[in-house]
Each structure stands twice: as structure tokens, then as C-alpha cells.
N, CA, C and O atoms as a Tripos MOL2 file, in Angstrom:
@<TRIPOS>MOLECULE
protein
  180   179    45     0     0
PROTEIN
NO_CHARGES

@<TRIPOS>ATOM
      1 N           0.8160   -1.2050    0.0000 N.3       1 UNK1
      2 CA          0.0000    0.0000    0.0000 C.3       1 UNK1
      3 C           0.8590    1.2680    0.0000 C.2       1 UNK1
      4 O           0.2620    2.3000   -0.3070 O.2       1 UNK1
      5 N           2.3970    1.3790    0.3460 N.am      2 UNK2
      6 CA          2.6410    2.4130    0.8030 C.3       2 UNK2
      7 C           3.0110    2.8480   -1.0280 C.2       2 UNK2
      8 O           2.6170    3.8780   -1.5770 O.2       2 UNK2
      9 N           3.6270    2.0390   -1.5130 N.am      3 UNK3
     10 CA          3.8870    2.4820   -3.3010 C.3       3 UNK3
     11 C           2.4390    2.9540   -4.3390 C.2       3 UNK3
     12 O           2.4370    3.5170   -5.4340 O.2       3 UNK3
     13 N           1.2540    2.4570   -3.4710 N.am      4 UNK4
     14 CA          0.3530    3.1560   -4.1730 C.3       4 UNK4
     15 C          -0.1860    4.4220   -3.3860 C.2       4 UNK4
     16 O          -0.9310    5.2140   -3.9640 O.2       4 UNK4
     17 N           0.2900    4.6630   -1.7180 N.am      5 UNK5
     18 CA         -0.0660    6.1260   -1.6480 C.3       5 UNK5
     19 C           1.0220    7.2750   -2.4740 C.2       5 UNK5
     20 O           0.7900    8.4540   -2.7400 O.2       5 UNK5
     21 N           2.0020    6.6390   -2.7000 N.am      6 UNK6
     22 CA          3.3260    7.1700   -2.7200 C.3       6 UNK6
     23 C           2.6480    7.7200   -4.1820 C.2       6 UNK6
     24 O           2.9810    8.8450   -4.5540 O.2       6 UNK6
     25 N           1.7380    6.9620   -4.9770 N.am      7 UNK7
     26 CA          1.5240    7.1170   -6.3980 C.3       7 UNK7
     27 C           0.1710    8.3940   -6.1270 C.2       7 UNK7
     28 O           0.1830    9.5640   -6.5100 O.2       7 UNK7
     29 N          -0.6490    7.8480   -5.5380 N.am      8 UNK8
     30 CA         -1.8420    9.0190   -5.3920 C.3       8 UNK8
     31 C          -1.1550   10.3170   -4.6900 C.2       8 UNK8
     32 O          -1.9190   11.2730   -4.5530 O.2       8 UNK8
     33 N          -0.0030   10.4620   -4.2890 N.am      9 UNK9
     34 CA          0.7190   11.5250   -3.8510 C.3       9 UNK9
     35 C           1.2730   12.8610   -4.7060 C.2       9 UNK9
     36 O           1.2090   14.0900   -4.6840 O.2       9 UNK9
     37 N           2.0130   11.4730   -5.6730 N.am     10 UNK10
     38 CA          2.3070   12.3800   -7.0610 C.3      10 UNK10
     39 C           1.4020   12.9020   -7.7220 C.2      10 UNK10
     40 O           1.4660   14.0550   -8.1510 O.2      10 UNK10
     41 N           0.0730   11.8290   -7.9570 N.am     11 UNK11
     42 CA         -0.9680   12.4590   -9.1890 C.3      11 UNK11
     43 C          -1.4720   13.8190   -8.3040 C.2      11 UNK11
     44 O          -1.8780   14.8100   -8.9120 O.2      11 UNK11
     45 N          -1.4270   13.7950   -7.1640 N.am     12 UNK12
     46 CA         -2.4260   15.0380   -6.1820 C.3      12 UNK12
     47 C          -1.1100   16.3260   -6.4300 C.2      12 UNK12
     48 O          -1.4090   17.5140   -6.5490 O.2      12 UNK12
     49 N          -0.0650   15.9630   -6.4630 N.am     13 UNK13
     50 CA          1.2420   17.2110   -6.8910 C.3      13 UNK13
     51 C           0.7910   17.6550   -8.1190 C.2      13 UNK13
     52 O           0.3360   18.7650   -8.3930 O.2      13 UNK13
     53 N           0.9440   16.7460   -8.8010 N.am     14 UNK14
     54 CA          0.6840   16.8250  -10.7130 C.3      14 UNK14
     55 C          -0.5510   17.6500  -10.4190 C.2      14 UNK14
     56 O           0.0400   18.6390   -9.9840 O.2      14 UNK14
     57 N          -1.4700   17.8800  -10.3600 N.am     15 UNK15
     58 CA         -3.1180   17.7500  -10.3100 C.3      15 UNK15
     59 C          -3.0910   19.0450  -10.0450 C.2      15 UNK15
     60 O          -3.5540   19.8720  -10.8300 O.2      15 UNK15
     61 N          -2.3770   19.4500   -8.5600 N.am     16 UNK16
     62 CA         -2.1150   20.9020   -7.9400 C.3      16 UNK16
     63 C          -1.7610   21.8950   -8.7920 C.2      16 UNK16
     64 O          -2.3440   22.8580   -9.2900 O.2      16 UNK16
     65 N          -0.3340   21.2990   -8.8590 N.am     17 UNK17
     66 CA          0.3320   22.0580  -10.0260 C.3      17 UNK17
     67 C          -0.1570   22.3540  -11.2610 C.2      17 UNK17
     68 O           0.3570   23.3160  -11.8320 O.2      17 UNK17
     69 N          -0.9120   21.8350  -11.7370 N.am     18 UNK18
     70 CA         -1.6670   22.0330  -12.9610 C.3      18 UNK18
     71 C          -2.7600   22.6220  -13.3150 C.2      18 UNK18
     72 O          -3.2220   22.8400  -14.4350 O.2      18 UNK18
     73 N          -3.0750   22.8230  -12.4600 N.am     19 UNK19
     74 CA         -4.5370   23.9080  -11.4620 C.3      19 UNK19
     75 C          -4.2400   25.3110  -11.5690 C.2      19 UNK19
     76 O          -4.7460   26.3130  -12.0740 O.2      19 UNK19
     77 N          -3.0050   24.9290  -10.7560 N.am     20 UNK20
     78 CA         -2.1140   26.1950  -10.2950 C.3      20 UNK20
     79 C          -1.4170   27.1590  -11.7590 C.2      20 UNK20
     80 O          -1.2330   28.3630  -11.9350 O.2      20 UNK20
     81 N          -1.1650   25.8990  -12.6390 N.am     21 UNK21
     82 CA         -0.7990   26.6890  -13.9820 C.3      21 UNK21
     83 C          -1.8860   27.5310  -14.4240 C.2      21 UNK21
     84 O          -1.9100   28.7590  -14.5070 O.2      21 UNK21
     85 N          -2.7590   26.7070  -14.6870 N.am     22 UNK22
     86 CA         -4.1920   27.4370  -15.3810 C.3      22 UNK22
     87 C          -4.7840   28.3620  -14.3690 C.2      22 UNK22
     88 O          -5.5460   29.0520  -15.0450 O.2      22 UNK22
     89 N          -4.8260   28.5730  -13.7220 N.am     23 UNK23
     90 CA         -6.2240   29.4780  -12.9440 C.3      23 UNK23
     91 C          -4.9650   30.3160  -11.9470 C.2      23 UNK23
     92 O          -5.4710   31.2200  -11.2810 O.2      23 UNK23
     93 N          -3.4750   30.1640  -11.7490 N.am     24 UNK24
     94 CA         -2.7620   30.9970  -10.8060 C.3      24 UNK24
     95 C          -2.9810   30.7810   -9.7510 C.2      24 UNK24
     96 O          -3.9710   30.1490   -9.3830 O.2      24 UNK24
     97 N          -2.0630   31.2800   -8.9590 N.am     25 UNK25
     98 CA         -1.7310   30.3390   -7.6650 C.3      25 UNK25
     99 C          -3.3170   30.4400   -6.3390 C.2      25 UNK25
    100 O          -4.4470   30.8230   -6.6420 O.2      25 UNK25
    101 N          -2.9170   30.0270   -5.1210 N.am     26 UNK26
    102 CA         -4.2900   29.6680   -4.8360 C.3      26 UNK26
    103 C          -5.0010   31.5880   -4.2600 C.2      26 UNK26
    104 O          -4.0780   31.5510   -5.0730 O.2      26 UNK26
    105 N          -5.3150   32.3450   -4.0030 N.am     27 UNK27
    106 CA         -5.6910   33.4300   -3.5190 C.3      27 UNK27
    107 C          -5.5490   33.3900   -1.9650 C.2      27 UNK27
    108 O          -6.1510   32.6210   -1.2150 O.2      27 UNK27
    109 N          -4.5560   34.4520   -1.5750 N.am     28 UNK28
    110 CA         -4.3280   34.7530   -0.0530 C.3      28 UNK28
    111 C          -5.3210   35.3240    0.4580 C.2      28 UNK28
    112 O          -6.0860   36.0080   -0.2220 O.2      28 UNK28
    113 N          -5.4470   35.1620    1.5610 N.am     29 UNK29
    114 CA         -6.5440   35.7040    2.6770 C.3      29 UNK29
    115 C          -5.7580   37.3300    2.9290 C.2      29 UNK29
    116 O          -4.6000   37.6860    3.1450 O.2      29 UNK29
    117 N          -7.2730   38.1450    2.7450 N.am     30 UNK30
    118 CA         -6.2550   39.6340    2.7020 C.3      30 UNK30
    119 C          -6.1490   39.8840    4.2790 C.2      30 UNK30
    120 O          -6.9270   39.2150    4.9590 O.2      30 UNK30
    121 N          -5.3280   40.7200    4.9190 N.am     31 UNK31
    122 CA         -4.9040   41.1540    6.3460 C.3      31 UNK31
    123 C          -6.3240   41.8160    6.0570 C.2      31 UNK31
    124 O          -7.0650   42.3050    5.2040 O.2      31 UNK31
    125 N          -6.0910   41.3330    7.9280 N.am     32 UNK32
    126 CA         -7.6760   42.4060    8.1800 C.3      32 UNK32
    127 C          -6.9680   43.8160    8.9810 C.2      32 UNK32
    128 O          -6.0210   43.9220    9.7600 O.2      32 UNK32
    129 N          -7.8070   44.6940    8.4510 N.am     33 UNK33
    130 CA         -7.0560   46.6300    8.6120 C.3      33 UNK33
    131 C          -6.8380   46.5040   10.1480 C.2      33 UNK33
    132 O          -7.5960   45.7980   10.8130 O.2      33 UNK33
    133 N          -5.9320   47.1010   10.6440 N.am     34 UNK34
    134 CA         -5.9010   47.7740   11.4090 C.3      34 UNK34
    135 C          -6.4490   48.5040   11.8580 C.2      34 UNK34
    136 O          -6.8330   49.3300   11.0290 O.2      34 UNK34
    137 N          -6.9370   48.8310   13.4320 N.am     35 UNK35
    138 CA         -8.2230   49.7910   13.6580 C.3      35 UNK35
    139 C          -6.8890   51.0790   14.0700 C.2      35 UNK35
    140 O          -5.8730   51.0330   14.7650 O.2      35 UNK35
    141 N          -7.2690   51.7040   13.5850 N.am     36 UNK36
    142 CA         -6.6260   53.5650   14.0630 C.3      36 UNK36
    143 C          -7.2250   54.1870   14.8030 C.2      36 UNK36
    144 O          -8.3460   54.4620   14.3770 O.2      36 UNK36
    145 N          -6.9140   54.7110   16.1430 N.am     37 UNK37
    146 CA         -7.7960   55.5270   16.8150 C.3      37 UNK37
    147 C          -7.9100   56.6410   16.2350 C.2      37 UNK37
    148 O          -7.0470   57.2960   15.6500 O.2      37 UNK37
    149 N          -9.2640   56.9110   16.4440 N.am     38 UNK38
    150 CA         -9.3960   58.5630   15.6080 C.3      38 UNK38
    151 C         -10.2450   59.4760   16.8750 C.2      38 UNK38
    152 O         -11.4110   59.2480   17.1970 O.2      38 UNK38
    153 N          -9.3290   60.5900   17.5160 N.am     39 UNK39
    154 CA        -10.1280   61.4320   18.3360 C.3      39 UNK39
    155 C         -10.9850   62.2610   17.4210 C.2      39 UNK39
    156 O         -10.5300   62.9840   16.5350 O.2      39 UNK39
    157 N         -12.3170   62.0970   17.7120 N.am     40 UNK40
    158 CA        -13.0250   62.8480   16.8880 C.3      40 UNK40
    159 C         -13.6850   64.3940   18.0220 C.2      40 UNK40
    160 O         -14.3650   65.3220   17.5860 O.2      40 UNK40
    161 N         -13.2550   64.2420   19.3430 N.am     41 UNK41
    162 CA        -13.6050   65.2970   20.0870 C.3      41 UNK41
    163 C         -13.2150   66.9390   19.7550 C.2      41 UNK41
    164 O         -12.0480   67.1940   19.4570 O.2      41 UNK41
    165 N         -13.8110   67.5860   19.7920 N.am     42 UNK42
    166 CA        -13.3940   69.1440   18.8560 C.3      42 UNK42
    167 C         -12.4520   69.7890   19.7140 C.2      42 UNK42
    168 O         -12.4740   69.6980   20.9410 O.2      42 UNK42
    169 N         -11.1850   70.7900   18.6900 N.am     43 UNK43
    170 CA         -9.9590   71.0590   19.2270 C.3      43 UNK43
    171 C         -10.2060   72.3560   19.6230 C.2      43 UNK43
    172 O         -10.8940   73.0600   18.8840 O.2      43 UNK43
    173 N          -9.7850   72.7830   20.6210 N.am     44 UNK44
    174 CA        -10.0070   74.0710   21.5560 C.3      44 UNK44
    175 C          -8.7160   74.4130   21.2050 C.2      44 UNK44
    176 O          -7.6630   73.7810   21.1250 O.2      44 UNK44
    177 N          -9.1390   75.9050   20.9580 N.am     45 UNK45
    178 CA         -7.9290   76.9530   20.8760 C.3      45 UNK45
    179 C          -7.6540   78.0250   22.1980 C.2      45 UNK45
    180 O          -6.7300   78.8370   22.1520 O.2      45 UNK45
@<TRIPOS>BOND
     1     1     2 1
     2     2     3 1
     3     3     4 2
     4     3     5 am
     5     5     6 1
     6     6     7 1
     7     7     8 2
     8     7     9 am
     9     9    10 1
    10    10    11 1
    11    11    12 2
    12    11    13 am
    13    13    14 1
    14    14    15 1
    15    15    16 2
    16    15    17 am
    17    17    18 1
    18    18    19 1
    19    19    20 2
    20    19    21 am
    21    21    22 1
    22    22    23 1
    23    23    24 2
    24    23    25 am
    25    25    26 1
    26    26    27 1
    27    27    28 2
    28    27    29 am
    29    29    30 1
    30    30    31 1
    31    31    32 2
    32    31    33 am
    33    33    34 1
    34    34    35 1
    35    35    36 2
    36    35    37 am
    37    37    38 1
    38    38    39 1
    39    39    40 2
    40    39    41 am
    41    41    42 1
    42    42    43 1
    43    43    44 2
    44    43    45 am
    45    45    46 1
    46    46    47 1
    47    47    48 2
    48    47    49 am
    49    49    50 1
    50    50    51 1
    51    51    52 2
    52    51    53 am
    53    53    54 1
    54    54    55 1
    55    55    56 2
    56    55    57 am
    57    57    58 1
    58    58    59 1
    59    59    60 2
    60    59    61 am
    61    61    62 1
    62    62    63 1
    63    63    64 2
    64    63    65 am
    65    65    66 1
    66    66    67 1
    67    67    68 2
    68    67    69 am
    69    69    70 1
    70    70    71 1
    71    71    72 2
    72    71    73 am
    73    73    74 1
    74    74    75 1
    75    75    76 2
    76    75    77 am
    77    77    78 1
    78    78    79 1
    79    79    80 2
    80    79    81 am
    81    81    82 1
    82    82    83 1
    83    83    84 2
    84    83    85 am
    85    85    86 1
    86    86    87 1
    87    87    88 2
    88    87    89 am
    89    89    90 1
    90    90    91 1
    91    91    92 2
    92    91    93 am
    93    93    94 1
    94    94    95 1
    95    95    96 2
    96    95    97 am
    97    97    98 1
    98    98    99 1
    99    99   100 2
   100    99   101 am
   101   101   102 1
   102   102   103 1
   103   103   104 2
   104   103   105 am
   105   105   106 1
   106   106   107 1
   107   107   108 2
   108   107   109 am
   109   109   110 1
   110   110   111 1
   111   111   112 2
   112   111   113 am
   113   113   114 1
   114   114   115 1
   115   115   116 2
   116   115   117 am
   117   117   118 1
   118   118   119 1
   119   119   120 2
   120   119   121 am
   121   121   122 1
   122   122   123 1
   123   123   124 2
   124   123   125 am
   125   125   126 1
   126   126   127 1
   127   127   128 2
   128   127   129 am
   129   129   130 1
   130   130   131 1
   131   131   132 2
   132   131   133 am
   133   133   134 1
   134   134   135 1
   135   135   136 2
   136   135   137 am
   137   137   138 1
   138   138   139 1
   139   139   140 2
   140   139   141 am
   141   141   142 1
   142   142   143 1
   143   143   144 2
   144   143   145 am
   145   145   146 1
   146   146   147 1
   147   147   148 2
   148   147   149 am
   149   149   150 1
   150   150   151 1
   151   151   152 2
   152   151   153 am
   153   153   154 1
   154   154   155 1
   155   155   156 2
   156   155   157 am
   157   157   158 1
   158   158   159 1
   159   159   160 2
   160   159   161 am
   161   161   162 1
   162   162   163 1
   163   163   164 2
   164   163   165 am
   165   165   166 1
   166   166   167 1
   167   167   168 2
   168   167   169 am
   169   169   170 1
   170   170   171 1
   171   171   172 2
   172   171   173 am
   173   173   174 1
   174   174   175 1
   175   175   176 2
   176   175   177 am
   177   177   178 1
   178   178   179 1
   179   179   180 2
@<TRIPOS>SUBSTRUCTURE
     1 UNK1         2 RESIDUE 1 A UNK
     2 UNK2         6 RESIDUE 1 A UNK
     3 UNK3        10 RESIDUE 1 A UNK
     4 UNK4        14 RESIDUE 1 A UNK
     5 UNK5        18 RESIDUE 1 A UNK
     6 UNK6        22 RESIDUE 1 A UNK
     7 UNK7        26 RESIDUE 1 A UNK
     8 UNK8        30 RESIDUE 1 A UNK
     9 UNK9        34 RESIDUE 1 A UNK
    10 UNK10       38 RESIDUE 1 A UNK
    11 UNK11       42 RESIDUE 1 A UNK
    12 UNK12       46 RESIDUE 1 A UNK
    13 UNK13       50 RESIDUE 1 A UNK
    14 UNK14       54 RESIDUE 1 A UNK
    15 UNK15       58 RESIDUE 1 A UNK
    16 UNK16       62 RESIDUE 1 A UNK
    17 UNK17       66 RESIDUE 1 A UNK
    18 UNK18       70 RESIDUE 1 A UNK
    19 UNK19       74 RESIDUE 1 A UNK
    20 UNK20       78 RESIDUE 1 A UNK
    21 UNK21       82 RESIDUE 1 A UNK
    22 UNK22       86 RESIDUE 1 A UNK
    23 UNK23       90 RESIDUE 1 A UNK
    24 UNK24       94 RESIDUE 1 A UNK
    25 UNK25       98 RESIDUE 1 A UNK
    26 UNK26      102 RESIDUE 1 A UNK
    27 UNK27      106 RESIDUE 1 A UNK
    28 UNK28      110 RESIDUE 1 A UNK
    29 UNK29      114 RESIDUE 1 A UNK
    30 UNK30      118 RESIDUE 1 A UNK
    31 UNK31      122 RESIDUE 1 A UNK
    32 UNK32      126 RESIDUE 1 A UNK
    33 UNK33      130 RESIDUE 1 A UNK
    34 UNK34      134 RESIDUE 1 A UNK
    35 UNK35      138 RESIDUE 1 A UNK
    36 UNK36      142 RESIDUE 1 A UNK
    37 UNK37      146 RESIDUE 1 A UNK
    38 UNK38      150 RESIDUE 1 A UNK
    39 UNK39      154 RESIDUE 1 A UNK
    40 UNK40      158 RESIDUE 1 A UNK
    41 UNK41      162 RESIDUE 1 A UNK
    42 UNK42      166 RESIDUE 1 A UNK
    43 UNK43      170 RESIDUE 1 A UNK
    44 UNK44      174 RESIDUE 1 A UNK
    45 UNK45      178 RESIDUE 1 A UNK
């Protein structure tokens, strides 16, 4: 068994990779923003 996972291993590389040719690589998860404090209280002169 282990020479035929060894084989469904490769075809799942092959398979990836070939995916990966056509359609580009897989899409990253975008960063989530940063929160910025924003004083919005009004500025005294």
C-alpha cells in the first residue's frame, strides 16, 4: 500500500500544479485593517 499512496501523492502534486498553472496560484486571505484611533472630540484653541 505504501507504493500506491506514494503514487496518489504524485498524481495530487501533478493535479495541484496544474490547477495552479491554469487558474494561478491559490488566492491569499487579505490582512484584516488595522483599527486607528481617531479622536473625533473638537480642538479648543
Amino acid at each position: 500500500m505504501d507504493y500506491l499512496d506514494n503514487v496518489l501523492e504524485k498524481v495530487r502534486e501533478l493535479f495541484r500544479k496544474l490547477i495552479e498553472a491554469l487558474l494561478g496560484p491559490e488566492p491569499e486571505a487579505e490582512p484584516e485593517p488595522i483599527p486607528v484611533p481617531v479622536n473625533d472630540s473638537p480642538r479648543r484653541r
